[in-house]
Each structure stands twice: as structure tokens, then as C-alpha cells.
C-alpha positions as CSV (number, residue, x, y, z in Angstrom):
1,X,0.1,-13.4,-8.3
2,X,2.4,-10.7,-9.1
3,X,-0.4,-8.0,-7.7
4,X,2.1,-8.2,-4.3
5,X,5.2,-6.2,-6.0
6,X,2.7,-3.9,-7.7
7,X,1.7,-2.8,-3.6
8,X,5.3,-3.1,-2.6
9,X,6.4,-0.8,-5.0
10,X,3.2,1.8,-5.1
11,X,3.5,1.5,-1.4
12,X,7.3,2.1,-1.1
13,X,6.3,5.5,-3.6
14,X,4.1,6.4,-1.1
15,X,6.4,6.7,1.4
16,X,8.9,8.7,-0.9
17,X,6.1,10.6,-2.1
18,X,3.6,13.3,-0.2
19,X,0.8,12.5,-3.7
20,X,2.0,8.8,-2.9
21,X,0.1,9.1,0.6
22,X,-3.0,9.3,-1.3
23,X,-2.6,6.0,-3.5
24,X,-1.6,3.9,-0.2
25,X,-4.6,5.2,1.1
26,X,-6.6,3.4,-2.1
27,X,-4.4,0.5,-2.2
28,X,-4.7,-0.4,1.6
29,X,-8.5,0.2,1.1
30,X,-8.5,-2.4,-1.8
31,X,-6.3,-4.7,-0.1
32,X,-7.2,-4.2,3.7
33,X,-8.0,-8.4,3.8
34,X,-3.7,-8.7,2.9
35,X,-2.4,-5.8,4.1
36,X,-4.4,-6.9,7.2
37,X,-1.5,-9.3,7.6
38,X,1.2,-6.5,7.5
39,X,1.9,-3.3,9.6
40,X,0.3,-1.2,6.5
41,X,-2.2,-1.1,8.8
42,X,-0.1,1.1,11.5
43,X,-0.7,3.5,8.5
């Protein structure tokens, strides 16, 4: 699935973004199982 990119990308806008910090927060809540595989989780 292409879902990956789409948490790349809002993920890398999060770290550009201060309003970004909020959708990482979301996305790593929906994706905690695959991020769980990552360092997102150092977030």
C-alpha cells in the first residue's frame, strides 16, 4: 500500500511544522502497530 509515503510525508511536515506536531501525534496513534517498527516511537 501506498498508505506508507502518505506517513512519510505528513510525518516529515511534522517535523517542519510546530501544527505538524499535532497530526504525528494522530498518525502515530493510528499507526502505533507500524510505526512500532520505527523510531517514530522516540517521539
Amino acid at each position: 500500500m501506498g498508505l506508507c509515503k502518505k506517513w512519510e510525508e505528513a510525518i516529515g511536515t511534522a517535523n517542519s511544522l510546530d501544527e505538524g506536531f499535532e497530526t504525528s501525534q494522530i498518525l502515530r496513534d493510528e499507526t502505533r502497530p507500524h510505526l512500532n517498527e520505527t523510531n517514530w516511537t522516540k517521539l
